[in-house]
Every structure is written in structure tokens, then in C-alpha cells.
N, C-alpha and C positions, 0 to 999 in steps of 0.2 A: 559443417561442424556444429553440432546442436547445444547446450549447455548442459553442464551437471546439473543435478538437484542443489549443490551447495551455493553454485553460483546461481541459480533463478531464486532460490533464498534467499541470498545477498539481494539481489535486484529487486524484490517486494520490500525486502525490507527498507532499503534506499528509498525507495517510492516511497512507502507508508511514512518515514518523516518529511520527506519532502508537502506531501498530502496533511499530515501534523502543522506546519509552520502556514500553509496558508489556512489552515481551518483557526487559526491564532488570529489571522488577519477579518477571516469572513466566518465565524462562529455558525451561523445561520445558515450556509450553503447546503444545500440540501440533496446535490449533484455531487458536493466534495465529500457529506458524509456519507452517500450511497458508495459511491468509489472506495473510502475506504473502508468500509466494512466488506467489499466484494475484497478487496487486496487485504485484511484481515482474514477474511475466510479462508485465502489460499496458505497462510501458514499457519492454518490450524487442521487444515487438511492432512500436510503430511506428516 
């Protein structure tokens, strides 16, 4: 059973604040902002 579209939405977007709260912590991660701009780009995809 694979996901909806609505639900892997939900799921990037979950991640993306998760990704928010520690780029709070470590501003400078350079791994955390490559990750999310890749996870940004997938809901600007659809």
C-alpha cells in the first residue's frame, strides 16, 4: 500500500519543520541546509 500525494505532503512537510527546529539549534549546518532545500523542492514540485 503506497501513499497518496496528500499524505507524502503531509510527510515533507513534517520533516521540513522538524529540519526548521534544528537548523535553530545549528544555523551553520551546511548538510541540514542542503536537506532542506532538497525537501523544499519536493513541494514545490507538485
Amino acid at each position: 500500500m503506497g501513499m497518496t500525494n496528500k499524505q507524502f505532503q503531509a510527510f515533507v512537510r513534517l520533516t521540513l519543520v522538524q529540519i526548521d527546529k534544528a537548523l535553530e539549534i545549528s544555523p551553520d549546518n551546511k548538510e541540514l541546509i542542503e536537506l532542506r532545500n532538497i525537501y523544499q523542492s519536493m513541494l514545490e514540485d507538485e
